[in-house]
Each structure stands twice: as C-alpha cells, then as structure tokens.
N, C-alpha and C positions, 0 to 999 in steps of 0.2 A: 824260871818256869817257861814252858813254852806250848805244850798241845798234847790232848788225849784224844786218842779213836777211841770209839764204841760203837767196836762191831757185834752181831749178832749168830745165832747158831738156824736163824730161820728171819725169814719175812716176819712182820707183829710178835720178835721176841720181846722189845720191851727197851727198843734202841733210843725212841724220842722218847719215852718218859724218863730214860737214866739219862740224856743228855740233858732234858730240861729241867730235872731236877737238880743237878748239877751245875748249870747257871745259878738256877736261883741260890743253890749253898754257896756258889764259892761265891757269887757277889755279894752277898752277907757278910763274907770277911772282908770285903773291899776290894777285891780284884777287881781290873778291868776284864772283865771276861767276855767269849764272845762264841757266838754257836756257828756251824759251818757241814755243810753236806754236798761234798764236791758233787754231787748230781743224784738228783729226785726224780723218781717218774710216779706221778701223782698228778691226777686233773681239778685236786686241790689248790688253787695258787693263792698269791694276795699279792697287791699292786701296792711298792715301796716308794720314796724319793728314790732323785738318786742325783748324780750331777751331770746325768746328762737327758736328766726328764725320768718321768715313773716308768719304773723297771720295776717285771714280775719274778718274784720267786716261790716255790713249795709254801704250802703254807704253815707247816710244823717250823719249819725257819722262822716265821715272823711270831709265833708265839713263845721258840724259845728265845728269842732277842726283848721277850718284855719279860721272861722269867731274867736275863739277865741284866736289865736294867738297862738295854742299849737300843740304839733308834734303828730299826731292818733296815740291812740295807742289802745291795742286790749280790755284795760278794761272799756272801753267806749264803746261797745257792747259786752260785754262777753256770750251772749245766739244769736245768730244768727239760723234762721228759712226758709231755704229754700225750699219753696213748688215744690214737686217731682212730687205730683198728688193732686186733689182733697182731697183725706182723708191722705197723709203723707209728712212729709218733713222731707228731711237731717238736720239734725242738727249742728253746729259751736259753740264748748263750748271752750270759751280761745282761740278762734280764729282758732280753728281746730276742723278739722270732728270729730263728735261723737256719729254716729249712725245715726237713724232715731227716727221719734215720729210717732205715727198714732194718728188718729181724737179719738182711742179709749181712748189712754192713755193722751188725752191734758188736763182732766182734776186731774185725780190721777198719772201719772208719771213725775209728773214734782219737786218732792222735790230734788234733784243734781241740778238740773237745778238752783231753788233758790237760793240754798247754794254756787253757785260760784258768781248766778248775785247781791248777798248781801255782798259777800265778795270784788268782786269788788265796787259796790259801796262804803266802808268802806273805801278799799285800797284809792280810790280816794278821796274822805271826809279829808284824814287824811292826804292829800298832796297836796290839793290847798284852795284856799280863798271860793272857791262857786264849788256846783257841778249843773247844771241846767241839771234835769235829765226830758227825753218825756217820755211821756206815749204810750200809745199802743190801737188804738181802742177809747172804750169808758168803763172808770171806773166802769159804770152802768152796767156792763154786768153781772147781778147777779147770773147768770146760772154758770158763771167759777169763780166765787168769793172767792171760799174756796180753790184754790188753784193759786189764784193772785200774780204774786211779782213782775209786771210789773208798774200796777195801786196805789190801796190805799193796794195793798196787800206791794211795798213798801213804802209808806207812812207813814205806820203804823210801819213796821219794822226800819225808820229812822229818825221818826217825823218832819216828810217832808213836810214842806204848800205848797199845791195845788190850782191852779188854773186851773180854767176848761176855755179852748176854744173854741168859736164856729163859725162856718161861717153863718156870718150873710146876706149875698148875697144867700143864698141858701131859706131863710126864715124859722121860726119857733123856730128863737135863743131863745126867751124868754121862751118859753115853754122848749125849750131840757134844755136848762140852771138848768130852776126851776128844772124839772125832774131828771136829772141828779144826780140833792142835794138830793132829795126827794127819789129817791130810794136806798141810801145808810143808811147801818145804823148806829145809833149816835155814835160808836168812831170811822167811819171813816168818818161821818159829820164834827167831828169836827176840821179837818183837812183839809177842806176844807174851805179858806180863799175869795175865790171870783170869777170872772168871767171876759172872754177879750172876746172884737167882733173882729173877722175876716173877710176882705173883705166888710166894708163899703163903700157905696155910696151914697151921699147925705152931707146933714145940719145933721150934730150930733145934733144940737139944737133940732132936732127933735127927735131926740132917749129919751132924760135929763127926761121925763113924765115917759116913759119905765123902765128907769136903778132906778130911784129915785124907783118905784114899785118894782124893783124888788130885790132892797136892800131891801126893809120894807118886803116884803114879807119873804124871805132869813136871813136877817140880814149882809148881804155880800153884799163889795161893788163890781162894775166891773173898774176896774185897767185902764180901758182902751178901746180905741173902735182904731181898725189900719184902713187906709182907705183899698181898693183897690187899686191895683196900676199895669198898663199894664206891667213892667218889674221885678216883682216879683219872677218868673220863677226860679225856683232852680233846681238842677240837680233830676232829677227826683226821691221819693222815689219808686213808685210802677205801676202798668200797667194802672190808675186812668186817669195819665197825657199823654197819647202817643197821643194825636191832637194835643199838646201845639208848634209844630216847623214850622207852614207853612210860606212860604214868608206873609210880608205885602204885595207883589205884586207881584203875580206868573207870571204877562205876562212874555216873553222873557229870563225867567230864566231857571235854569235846573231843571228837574222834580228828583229826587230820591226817587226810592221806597224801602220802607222797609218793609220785608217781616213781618207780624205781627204773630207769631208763635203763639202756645198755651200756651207756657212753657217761652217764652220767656224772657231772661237776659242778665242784665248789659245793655239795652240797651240806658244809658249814655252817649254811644260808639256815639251817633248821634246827642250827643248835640251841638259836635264843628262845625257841617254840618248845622245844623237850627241855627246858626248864619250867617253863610254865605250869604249874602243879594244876592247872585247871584245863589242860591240853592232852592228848593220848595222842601222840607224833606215831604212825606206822608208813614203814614203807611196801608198795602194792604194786605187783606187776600182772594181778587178776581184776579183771573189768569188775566182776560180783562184787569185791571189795571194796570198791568206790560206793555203792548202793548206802551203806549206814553213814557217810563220812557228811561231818558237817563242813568240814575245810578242803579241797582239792586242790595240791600245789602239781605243777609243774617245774621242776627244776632244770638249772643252768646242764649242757650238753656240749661235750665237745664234738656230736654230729648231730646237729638237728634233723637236717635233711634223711640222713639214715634212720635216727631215733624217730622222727615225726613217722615214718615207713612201718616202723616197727610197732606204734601204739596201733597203728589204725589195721595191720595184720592180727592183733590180738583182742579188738573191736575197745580197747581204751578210748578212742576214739568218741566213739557215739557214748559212752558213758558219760566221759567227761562234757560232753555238750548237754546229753538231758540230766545232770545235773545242774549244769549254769542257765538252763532254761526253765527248771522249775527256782528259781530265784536265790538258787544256795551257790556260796561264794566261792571261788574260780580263782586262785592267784598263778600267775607265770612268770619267772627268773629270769632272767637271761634268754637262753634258748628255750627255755618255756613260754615267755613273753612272745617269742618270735612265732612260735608254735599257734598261742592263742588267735594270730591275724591273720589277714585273707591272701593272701601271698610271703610265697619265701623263693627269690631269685638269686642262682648263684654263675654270674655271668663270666667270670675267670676261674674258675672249678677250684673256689678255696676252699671246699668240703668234699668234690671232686671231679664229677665230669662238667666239662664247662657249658655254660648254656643250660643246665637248667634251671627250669621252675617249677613252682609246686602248691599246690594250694593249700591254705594251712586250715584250722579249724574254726576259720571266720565268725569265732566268737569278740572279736575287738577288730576296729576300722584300723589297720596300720597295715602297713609292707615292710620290708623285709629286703635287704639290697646286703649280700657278701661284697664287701673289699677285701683287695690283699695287704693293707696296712692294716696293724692290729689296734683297736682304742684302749689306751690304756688312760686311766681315768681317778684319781683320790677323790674321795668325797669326804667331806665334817658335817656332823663330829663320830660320823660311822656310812661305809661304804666304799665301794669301790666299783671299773668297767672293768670288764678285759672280754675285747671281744670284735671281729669281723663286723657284723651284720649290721649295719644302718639300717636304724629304724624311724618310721615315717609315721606321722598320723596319730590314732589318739591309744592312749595305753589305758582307760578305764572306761567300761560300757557296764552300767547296774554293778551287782558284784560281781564282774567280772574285773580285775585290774594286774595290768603288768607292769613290770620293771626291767630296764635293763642295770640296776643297778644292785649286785651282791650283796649283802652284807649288813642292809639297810634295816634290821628286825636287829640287828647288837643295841642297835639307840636304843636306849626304854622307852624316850617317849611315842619313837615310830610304831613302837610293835605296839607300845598301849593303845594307841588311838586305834592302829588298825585292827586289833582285838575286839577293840570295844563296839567299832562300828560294822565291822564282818560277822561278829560271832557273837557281840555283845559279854564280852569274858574281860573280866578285870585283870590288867598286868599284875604282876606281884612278885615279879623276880627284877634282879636286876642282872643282866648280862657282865658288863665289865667287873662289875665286884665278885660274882661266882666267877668267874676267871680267875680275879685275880688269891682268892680264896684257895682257888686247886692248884695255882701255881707254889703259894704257900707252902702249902697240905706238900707236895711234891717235895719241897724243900726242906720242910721239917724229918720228911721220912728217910730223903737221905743221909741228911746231917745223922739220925739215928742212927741208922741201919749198914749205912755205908764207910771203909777206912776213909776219911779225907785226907786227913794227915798224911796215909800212904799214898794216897793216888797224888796228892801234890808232890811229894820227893818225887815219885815215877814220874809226874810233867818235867820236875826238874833237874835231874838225874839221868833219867831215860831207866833202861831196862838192863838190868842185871844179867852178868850172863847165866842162862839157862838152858835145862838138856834139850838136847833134839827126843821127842816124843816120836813110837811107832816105829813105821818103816821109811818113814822121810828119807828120802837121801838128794 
C-alpha cells in the first residue's frame, strides 16, 4: 500500500470529509495511516510540534491526524497559503513564514514550493502504511495545470490513484464527474481510478441507472455514494461554512455575534460556542445586529489594520463600544484583541505600509506592536499563538476581555467559567468528545458506504489501465 488522492469536481465538494473519514476507517484496521495536502490556502491554521520548534499547518490537517490516530505534524501540510488580499498571500513552507506569493507569480513561481510539498509527501510515503493525500480545488483547472503539485500535478509525481469527489446535493454530479475525466489529459486520465457522491439524499436505488452510465461512459467505477448527514460538521476549513453554528432553537437563548471581518481567521475559535445548546452563534457584518446580542466577539484577522478600517467605515465600530459600555460583554481573539486597545503600530510594514499607526477602539489598556518574526505558540491542555503583533498592557477591562490566544474555549472548563461569568450560561457540552463523536460518525459512514477493500487494492496496485475519456489527447 502506499497513497490515495482525493481530488474534488469543485471547492467544498466534500474532499476533507472523504479524507478524514478515511483515516479514521482505515486506522480501525490497524494501519499506520496518515493525511497529507501538499498546500492549503486557508486562514484556518493550528500550531504543531515539530523538530525544529512549533510549525503551522491548515487546520483540516490537524484534525485529520486525530481521526487517524497520529500526532500533526507539519509534513502533512508543508505549503500553507494564507490569503492577505485578493491577489497575495503569506506563505508557510515547513510550517514557517516564507514570504508572500501574488496572483502574478501562482502560476510560474511556485517550483520551491513543489520541491518541499514532494519531498514531504516521499518523507511520509516512506514512513507509514498509507498516505491519504486532499486535493485542492478542482484537478480540472487547466489554466494552472503546468505548474500543479497539489492535484494530478502530484499524482503523477507519485503515482497516486485518484478519486474524484462530488457534492451531489448541490446537483450536476454526473456531469462535473464526467467533465472533470474529460478535461484532463490521458497520463493524467490514467490515474484517475473513479468517482464518490457527497451529500446524498434519497434511495441510492435510484442513483444505480446514473452510476452504471457513468462507468460505461468513463470506464470508472464510483467507489461509493455517503448519504448526507445533519452532524457532519467538521471544524471548519474555509469562510464557505460560517452559517453552520445557529441554535436548533434560538428562543430563550443567548444571542452571540460575531463580527464577520473581511480577512477573517481561525475562526474555529466559535466552534466550542455553536455547541452550546444555550448559545445562538451568528455571524454580523451589519452594525443593527449587534443591537440584541448578549456576546460580541471580535475575531482572529489576518489584516487587522485593513479589517479594523473596514468595521469603523460600516460604523461596527461605535456599535461595538456602546455595547461594551453599557456593561455587556465584549470578547476579542487575536486580531480582535488587538483591535480592542488603544493603539496598533505597524513599524516594518508586516501588514503593509511601513510606519504606520492607528488607533484601535480603546476599549482595553494595551498596544499593539507588528514584528516580522511570527509567534508561534502551544498551549495545555487547549490553545494556541500564531501571530505578528506584540501585545502590551492589560487584556480585561469590565466585560471587556481579550486573548491572544486561539483556541482557548475547546477546554470545557475555560469556556464554562467564562460562560458563566460573561453571560451567566451553564456549559453543557463538551468540545473534545463531540469531536471526537463526528470523527466517529465520519468513520462509521465510510466503512458503510464506501468500497475499502477496493480503494486499498487501488493504494496497492495503483490503477488499472483505463480508456482515455472525451476529447483528451
């Protein structure tokens, strides 16, 4: 045995729930198994060991290394892509800053990039039973194709059988499916071993006409069809999912807003809050919506400086102050923390013109100082840093309180006390165990739903030859 892609026919077809489902079944049989995404661009991270000090990876990465029963580590995302703006994002090579990319160079500057996300993949290949590596996107994206090493750009590089995902709750699976085969061409068709539906609903009986077509069409079978299922819900990989946390019944409960930034990260940070069945999590980028909220967060940002600009042109701004001054509780994250105090100076332009300052919403006594070394930071027995800004002074004034530290609401007993003493709201969930429940649940449905038996021959076999699909040549 050696590695699976699971590539996808779109963005959120349903690539990290088949790969982390997939951990968890095949470490059930006892493989060493292990999950792998030669490059993420997500402002989702989590800060790993590593052996040369804490390295950041995606944060889908770190949750599929506890569905597979293995400790994160940073070769399991070795290209990390966090978008700064529209056309660039900071870069994480090995788990540490390494520059920036722009929109100009994503398709000819990326060969370093390769050569570390192949060397990692190798490194991991040559050190467990299976490597179940995601894809990115959608394979098909012929326009960035010559400089791929995420899709069949590694596939090729590792002869790696692919299977293509699709959400089939969204409609038009059979066609993205077919298309998908049909625009690639034939050596890296051939590499391409089949197809899984994402998000079924209904009588599969009814699919069997479909799939039967679309093997004869293809020569590929589909592996599998997973149903839908309401508690599927994984930690979020990207801004796709931020509706996913309201109460099932918001009467009587506490309303928490979060503020929906433009840049907005890590914000993971709300997942152990949209458990709380006594909580109504929404995210608000209208100042009137703040008006009924008992909780008002400010979340983590990878541009403060820009995002603090952008609440205070949509008057968030003075919202969020005459709430925290009529005595209702105020929390800020990260770049939300930074936001809360009376300056933010960025005097080497690591956000970007250099020299400036800026005055924040001097609701907490603290400053606010960018450096160009990144903190990266573990906490126990939950938390994490990742972040520029040195902060100075005090982080809680009344109910106003900030953190610069991620992650710190997964403890039960952090988020209880501060439940209890913010909002006066009893805890009654417990975060790691509904994790680890969904990871389960993920696990049971594949081992259902899905061939395992076939997809480990395909790890260890590789791929059958099969026709060239369309007009390939």
């Amino acid at each position: 045995m050696t590695a699976l892609l699971i590539a996808g026919t779109t963005s959120d077809a349903g690539k990290s729930v088949v790969t982390t489902g997939l951990c968890r079944a095949f470490a059930r049989r006892g493989l060493a198994v292990t999950p792998y995404k030669a490059q993420n661009m997500s402002n989702n991270s989590m800060v790993v060991a590593g052996p040369d000090g804490p390295g950041e990876i995606g944060r889908a990465q770190w949750v599929q290394a506890r569905a597979a029963l293995v400790a994160p580590e940073v070769a399991m995302n070795p290209v990390l892509l966090k978008p700064g703006s529209d056309r660039r994002s900071h870069v994480v090579r090995r788990g540490r800053p390494d520059g920036e990319l722009s929109a100009r160079d994503f398709t000819g500057g990326r060969e370093r990039l390769a050569r570390s996300a192949f060397a990692a993949f190798d490194d991991l290949r040559s050190r467990f039973d299976l490597v179940v590596a995601e894809g990115a996107g959608s394979p098909a994206e012929i326009n960035l194709r010559a400089s791929d090493y995420v899709n069949m750009g590694l596939a090729r590089h590792g002869e790696v059988p692919t299977l293509v995902v699709g959400d089939i709750d969204r409609g038009g699976w059979f066609a993205s499916s077919f298309g998908t085969v049909a625009l690639l061409d034939p050596e890296d068709q051939r590499l391409v071993a089949g197809f899984v539906a994402n998000k079924f609903r209904g009588d599969v009986g009814l699919l069997r006409p479909g799939l039967d077509d679309l093997e004869r069409r293809t020569g590929r079978p589909t592996y599998g069809v997973l149903p839908w299922h309401p508690d599927l819900w994984l930690d979020s990989e990207d801004a796709l999912d931020l509706d996913g946390r309201r109460s099932p019944d918001p009467i009587g409960v506490k309303r928490v807003a979060v503020v929906r930034l433009p840049r907005i990260s890590n914000f993971t940070d709300l997942d152990a809050l949209g458990l709380e069945p006594g909580l109504d999590v929404v995210f608000v980028s209208d100042p009137r919506r703040l008006a009924d909220a008992d909780l008002v967060v400010l979340p983590g940002t990878r541009a403060t400086i820009a995002d603090l600009a952008w609440l205070r042109k949509r008057g968030l701004d003075e919202a969020i102050v005459r709430h925290a001054r009529a005595g209702r509780p105020v929390l800020g994250v990260c770049g939300g923390c930074q936001m809360l105090g009376a300056w933010i100076a960025d005097p080497d332009g690591v956000e970007g013109t250099a020299g400036v300052r800026v005055e924040g919403l001097g609701l907490l006594e603290l400053t606010t100082t960018f450096e160009v070394e990144k903190n990266l930071v573990l906490h126990e027995p939950a938390g994490y840093e990742i972040h520029h800004g040195r902060v100075t002074g005090e982080t809680r004034s009344g109910a106003v309180t900030g953190t610069m530290v991620h992650g710190s609401l997964e403890d039960d007993a952090a988020r209880s006390a501060y439940l209890t003493e913010a909002l006066g709201v009893a805890s009654t969930a417990s975060f790691p165990a509904a994790r680890e429940r969904r990871l389960d649940l993920l696990g049971d449905l594949v081992e259902e739903h899905l061939d395992l038996d076939a997809l480990l021959a395909l790890a260890r076999d590789g791929v059958p030859g099969l026709p060239v699909v369309g007009g390939a040549r």
